[in-house]
C-alpha positions as CSV (number, residue, x, y, z in Angstrom):
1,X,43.8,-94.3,-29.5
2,X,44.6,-91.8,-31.7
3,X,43.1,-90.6,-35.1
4,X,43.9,-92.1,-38.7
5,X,45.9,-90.3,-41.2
6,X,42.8,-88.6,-43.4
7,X,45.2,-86.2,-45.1
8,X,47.1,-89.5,-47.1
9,X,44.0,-91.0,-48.2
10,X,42.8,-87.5,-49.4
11,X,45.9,-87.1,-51.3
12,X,45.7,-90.6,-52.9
13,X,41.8,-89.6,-54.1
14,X,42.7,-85.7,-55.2
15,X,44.9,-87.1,-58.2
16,X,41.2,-88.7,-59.6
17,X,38.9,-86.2,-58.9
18,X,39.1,-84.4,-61.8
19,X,39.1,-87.4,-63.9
20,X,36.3,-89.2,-62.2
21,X,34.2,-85.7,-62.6
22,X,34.8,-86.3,-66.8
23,X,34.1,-89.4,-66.7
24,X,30.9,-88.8,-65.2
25,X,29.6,-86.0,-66.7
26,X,28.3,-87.8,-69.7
27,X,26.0,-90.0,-67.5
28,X,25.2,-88.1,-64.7
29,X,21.4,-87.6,-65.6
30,X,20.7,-91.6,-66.8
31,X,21.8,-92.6,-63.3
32,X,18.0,-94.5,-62.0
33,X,18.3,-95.3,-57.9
34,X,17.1,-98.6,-57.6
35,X,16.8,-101.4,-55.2
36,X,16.5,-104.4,-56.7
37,X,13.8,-107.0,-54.5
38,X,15.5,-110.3,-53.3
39,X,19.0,-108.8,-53.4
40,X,20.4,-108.2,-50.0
41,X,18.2,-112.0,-49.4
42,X,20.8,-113.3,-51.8
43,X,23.7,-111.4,-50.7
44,X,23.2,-113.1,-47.2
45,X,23.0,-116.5,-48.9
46,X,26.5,-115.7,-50.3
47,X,28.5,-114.9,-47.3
48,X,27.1,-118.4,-45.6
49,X,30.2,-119.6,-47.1
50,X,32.5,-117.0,-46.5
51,X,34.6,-115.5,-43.5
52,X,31.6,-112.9,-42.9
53,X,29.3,-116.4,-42.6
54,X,28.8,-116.3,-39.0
55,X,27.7,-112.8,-38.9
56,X,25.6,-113.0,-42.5
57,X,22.3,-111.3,-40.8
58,X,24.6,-108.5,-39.3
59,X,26.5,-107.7,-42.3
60,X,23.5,-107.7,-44.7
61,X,21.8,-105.3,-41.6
62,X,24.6,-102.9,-41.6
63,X,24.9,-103.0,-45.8
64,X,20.9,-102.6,-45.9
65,X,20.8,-99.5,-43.9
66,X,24.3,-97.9,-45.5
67,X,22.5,-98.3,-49.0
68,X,19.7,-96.8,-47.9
69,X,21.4,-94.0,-46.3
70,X,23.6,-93.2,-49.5
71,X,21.0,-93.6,-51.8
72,X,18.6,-91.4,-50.0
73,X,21.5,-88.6,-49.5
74,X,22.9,-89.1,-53.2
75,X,20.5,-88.7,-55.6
76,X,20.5,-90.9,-58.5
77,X,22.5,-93.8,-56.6
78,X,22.1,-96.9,-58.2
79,X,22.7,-100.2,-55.5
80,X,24.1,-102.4,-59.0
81,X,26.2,-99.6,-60.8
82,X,28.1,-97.4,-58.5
83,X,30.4,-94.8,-59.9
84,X,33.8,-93.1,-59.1
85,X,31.8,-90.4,-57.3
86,X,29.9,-92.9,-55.4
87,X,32.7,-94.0,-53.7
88,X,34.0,-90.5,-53.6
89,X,30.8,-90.0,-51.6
90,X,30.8,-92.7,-49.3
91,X,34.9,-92.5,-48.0
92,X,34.2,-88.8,-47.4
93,X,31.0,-89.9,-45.4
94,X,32.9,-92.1,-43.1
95,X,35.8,-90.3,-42.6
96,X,33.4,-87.8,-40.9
97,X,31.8,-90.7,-39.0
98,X,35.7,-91.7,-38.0
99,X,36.5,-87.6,-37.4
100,X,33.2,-87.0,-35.2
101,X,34.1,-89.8,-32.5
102,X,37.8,-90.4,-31.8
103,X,36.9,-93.3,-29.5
104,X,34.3,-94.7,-31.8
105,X,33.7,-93.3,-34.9
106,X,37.3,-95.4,-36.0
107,X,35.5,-98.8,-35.7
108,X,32.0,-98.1,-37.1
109,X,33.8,-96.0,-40.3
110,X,35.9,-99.4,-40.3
111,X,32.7,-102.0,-40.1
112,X,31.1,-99.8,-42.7
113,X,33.6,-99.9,-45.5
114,X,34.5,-103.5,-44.9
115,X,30.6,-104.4,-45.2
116,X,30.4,-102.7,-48.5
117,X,33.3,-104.0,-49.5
118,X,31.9,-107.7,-49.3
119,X,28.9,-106.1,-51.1
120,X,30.2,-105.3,-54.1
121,X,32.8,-108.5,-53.9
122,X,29.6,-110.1,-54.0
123,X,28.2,-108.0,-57.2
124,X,31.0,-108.9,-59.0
125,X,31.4,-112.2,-58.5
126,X,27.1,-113.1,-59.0
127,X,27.3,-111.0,-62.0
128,X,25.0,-108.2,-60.4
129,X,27.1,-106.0,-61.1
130,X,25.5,-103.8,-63.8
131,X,28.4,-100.5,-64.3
132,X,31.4,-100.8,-65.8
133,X,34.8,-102.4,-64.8
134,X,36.4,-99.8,-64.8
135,X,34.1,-97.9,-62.0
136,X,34.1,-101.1,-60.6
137,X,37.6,-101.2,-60.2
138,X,37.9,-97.1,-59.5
139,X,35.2,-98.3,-56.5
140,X,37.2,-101.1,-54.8
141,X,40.6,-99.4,-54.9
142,X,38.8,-96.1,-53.2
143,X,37.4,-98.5,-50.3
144,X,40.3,-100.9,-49.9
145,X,42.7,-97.6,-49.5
146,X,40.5,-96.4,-46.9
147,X,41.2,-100.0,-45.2
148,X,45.0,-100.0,-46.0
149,X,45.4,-96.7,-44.5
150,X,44.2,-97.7,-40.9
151,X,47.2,-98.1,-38.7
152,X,45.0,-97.8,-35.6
153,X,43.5,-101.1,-35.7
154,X,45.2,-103.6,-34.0
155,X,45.3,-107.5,-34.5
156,X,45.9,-110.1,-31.7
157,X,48.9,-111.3,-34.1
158,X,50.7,-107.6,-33.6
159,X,51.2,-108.3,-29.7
160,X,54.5,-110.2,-28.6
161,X,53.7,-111.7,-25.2
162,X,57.1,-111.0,-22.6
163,X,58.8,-114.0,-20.9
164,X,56.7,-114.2,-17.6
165,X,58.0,-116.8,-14.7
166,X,54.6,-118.9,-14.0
167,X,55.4,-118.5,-10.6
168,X,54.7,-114.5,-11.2
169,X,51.5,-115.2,-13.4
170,X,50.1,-117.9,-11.1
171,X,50.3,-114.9,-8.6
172,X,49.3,-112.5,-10.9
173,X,46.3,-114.1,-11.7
174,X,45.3,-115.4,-8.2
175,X,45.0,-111.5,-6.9
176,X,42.4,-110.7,-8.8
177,X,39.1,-110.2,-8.0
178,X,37.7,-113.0,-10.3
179,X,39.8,-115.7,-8.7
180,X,38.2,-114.3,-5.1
181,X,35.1,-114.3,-7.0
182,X,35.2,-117.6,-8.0
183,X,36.1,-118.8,-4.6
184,X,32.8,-117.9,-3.2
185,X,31.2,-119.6,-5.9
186,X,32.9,-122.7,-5.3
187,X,32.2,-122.7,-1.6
188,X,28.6,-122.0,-1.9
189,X,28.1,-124.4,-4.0
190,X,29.7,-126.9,-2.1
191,X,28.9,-130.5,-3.0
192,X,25.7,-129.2,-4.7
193,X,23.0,-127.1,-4.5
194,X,19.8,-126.6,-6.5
195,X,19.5,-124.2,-9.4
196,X,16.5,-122.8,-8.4
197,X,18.3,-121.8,-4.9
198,X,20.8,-119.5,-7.0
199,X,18.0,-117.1,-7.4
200,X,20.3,-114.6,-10.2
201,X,21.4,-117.5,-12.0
202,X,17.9,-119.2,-12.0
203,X,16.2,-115.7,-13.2
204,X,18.9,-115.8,-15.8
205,X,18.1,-119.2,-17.3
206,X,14.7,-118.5,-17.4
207,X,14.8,-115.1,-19.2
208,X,17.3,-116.5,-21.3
209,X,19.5,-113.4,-20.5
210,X,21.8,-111.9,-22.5
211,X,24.7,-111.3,-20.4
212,X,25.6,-108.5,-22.5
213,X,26.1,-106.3,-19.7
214,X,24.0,-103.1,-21.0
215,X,24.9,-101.2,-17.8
216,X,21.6,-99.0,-18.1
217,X,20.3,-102.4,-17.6
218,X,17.4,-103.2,-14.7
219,X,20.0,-105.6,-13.5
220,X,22.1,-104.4,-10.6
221,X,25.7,-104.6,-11.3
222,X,26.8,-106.5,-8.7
223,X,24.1,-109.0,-10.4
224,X,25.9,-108.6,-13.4
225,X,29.3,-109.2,-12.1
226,X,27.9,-112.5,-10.2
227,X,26.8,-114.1,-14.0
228,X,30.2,-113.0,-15.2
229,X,31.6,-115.3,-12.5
230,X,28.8,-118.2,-12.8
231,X,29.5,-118.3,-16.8
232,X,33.5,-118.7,-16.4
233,X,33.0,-121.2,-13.8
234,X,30.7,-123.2,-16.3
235,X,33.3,-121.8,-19.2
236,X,36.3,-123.7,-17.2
237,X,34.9,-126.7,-15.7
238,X,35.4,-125.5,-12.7
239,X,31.4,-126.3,-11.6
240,X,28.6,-127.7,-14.0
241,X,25.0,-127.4,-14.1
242,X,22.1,-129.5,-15.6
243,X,18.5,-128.3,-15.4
244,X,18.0,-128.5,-11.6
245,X,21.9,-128.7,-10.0
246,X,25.2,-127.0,-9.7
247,X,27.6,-129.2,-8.6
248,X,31.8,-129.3,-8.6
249,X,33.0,-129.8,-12.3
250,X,35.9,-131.1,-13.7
251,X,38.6,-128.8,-13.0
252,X,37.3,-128.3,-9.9
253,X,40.7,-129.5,-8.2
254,X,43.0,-127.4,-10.5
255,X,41.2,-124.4,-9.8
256,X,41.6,-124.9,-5.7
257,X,45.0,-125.9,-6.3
258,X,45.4,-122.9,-8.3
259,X,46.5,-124.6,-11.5
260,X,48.1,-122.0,-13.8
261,X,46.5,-123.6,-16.8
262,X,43.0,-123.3,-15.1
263,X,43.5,-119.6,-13.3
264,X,44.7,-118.4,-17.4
265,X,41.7,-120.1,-18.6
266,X,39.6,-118.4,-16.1
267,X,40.6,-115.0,-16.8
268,X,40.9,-115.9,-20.6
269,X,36.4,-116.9,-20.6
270,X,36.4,-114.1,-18.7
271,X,37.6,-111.8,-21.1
272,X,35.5,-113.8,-24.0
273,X,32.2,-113.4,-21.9
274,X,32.1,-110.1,-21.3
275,X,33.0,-108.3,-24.7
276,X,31.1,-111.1,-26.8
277,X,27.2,-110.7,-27.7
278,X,24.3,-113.0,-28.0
279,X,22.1,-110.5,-29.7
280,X,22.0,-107.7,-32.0
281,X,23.0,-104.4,-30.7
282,X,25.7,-101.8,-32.4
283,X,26.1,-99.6,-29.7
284,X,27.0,-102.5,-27.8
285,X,29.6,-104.1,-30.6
286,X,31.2,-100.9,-30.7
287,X,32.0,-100.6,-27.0
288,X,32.9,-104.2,-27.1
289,X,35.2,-103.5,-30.3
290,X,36.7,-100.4,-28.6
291,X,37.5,-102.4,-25.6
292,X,39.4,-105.0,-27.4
293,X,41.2,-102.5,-29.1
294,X,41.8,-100.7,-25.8
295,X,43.6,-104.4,-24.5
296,X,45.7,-104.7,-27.4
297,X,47.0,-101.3,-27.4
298,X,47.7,-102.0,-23.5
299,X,49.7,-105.0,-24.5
300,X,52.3,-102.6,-26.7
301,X,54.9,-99.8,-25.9
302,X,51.9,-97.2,-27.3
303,X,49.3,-97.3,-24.3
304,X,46.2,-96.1,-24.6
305,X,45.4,-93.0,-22.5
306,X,43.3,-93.3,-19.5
307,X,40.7,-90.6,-19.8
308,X,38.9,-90.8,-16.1
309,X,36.8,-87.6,-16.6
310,X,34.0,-88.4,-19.8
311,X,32.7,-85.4,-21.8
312,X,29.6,-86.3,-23.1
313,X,28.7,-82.6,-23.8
314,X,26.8,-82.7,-27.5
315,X,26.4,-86.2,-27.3
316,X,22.7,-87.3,-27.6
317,X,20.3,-90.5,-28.2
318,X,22.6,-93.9,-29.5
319,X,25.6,-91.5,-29.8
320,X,25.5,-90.9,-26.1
321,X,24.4,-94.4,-25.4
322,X,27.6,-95.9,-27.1
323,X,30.3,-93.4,-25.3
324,X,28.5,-93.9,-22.0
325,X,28.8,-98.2,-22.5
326,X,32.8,-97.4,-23.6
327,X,33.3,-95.7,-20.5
328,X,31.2,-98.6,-18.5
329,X,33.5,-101.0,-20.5
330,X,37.1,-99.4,-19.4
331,X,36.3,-99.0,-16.4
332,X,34.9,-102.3,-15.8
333,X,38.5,-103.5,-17.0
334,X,40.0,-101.3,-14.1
335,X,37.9,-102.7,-11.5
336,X,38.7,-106.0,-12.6
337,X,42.3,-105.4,-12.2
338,X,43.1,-106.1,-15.9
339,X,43.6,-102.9,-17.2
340,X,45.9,-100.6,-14.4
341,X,47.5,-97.1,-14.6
342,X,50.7,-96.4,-16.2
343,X,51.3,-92.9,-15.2
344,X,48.7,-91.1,-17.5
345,X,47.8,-95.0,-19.7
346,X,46.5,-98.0,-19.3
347,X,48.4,-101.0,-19.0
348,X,47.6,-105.0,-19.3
349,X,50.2,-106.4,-16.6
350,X,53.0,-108.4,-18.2
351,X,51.6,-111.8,-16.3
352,X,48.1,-111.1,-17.1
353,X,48.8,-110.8,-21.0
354,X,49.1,-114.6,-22.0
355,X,45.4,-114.9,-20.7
356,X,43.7,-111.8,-21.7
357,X,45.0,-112.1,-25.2
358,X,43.1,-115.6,-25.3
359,X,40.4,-114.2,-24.5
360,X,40.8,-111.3,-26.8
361,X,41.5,-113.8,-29.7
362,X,38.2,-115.5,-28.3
363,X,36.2,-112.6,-27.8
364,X,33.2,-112.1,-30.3
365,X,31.9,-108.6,-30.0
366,X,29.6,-108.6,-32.9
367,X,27.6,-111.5,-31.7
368,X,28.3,-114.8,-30.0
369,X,27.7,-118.0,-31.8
370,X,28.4,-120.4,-29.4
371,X,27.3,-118.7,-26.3
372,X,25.6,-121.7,-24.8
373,X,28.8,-123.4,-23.8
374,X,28.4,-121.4,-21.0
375,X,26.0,-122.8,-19.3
């Protein structure tokens, strides 16, 4: 969705260079790496009660193996007292990470700073910090400009959602394949019928699967696609289940009477299933975070480009991994009918926006912590 503006940041940093080169020049040799034991242990105790809570184990994973990256590529790197130069180092390391990927590198560059951002908020106000303010300061303003210059990254509270007649959305969301999906569902189920003889859900609930849709998975996809449409009916009420039935839910009679209220929510937990994990995986976050992106941008007059034919040439090991479950993701979208040409874009359709940006808002694609609703 097009690249960041690396040049202005740059700019903003080549006005300190010099400076931050004096200023370390008288302690570049006293500089001890060190990482202190229980640290990162405490640092996850401190963001239980912060925005960052939910996700503590993920952030403190992500800050753990950054710190250990920098320090074993910057000798001298101290984990308590980074300098001007430090932070020098690291916003030229992830602007290559943004620059090598244009499709991923974006998010992870983003995750990364953030992260370490919350890291040294965390120093500072535990009073681990052990440098000066100054560098301290000098460190914060070099990250947070990094942040600030990121025009790329949408929020769900950029989109403006059009004036859609519910008779249009009703049948905008009835053609989709999901509705037709959930159709058969509701007829095989009937009045009732026994967990156990619903042999994909039933291998589901006793793996404890992660529905995260890996699509190098064993699963077939067509498995896949049939728990996407078990979890929304769950997600909507439109059947239930205990530990040995499904039967007709709640909702069951707004769904055949094709309640607009219950086709939205629908596609809405359909939208939150897919591009929301269970478990740890960061090639799988960053497809889901890409995809996200990829609906928001297709809810505004600058759609992102549909690029049907994948090079992958170069691309090796978790790097190929992650590009290949992007493509799996967009595409998915296509199939689904919620992401459609617009000449050489992608668009969200005007009636299908109200829902899918629920479900965008709802989405959690760095892990799900409430994932058992759905069942």
């Amino acid at each position: 969705m097009g690249s960041k503006g690396p040049a202005s940041r740059g700019q903003k940093r080549a006005a300190k260079t010099k400076a931050r080169q004096r200023r370390q020049q008288s302690s570049a040799g006293s500089h001890v790496s060190t990482f202190p034991a229980g640290l990162l242990e405490e640092f996850g105790e401190w963001l239980a009660d912060r925005d960052m809570g939910e996700h503590a184990e993920r952030v403190v994973g992500l800050v753990r193996t950054t710190l250990t990256q920098i320090d074993r590529a910057n000798p001298g790197f101290s984990v308590t007292s980074w300098t001007p130069n430090d932070a020098h180092f690291i916003v030229d390391a992830v602007e290559r990470i943004e620059e090598s990927d244009q499709d991923n590198g974006p998010a992870a560059a983003t995750n990364i700073v953030v992260t370490l951002l919350e890291f040294l908020t965390f120093l500072d106000e535990t009073d681990a910090w052990t440098g000066s303010d100054e560098d301290f300061s000098h460190c914060m303003e070099d990250l947070t400009d990094f942040i600030d210059n990121d025009p790329d990254v949408l929020d769900p509270d950029d989109i403006e959602l059009p004036d859609v007649p519910e008779s249009e959305e009703s049948t905008a969301l009835s053609g989709l394949p999901l509705i037709a999906g959930l159709d058969a569902l509701v007829a095989r189920v009937g009045a009732g019928i026994p967990v156990a003889d619903i042999a994909e859900l039933a291998g589901a609930l006793a793996d404890d699967h992660d529905h995260d849709h890996d699509h190098d998975h064993e699963t077939a996809p067509e498995d896949l696609t049939a728990l996407d449409y078990w979890a929304v009916a769950f997600a909507t009420n439109t059947l239930q289940a205990n530990d040995t039935d499904v039967t007709p839910g709640t909702e069951i009679g707004g769904f055949t009477s094709r309640s607009v209220d219950i086709l939205r929510s629908a596609v809405t937990h359909h939208i939150r299933h897919q591009l929301t994990l269970s478990e740890v995986d960061i090639s799988m976050a960053l497809s889901n975070t890409f995809a996200l992106q990829t609906l928001l941008a297709a809810m505004t007059d600058d759609l992102p480009l549909d690029n049907p034919e994948e090079d992958y040439e170069g691309l090796e090991g978790e790097d190929l991994r992650t590009a290949q479950l992007i493509d799996y993701r967009v595409r998915a979208l296509q199939e689904q009918g919620i992401l459609v040409p617009n000449e050489d874009a992608l668009e969200v359709p005007a009636a299908l926006r109200p829902a899918v940006l629920a479900g965008v808002r709802l989405a959690e694609p760095f892990g799900d912590h409430d994932h058992e609703e759905a069942f």
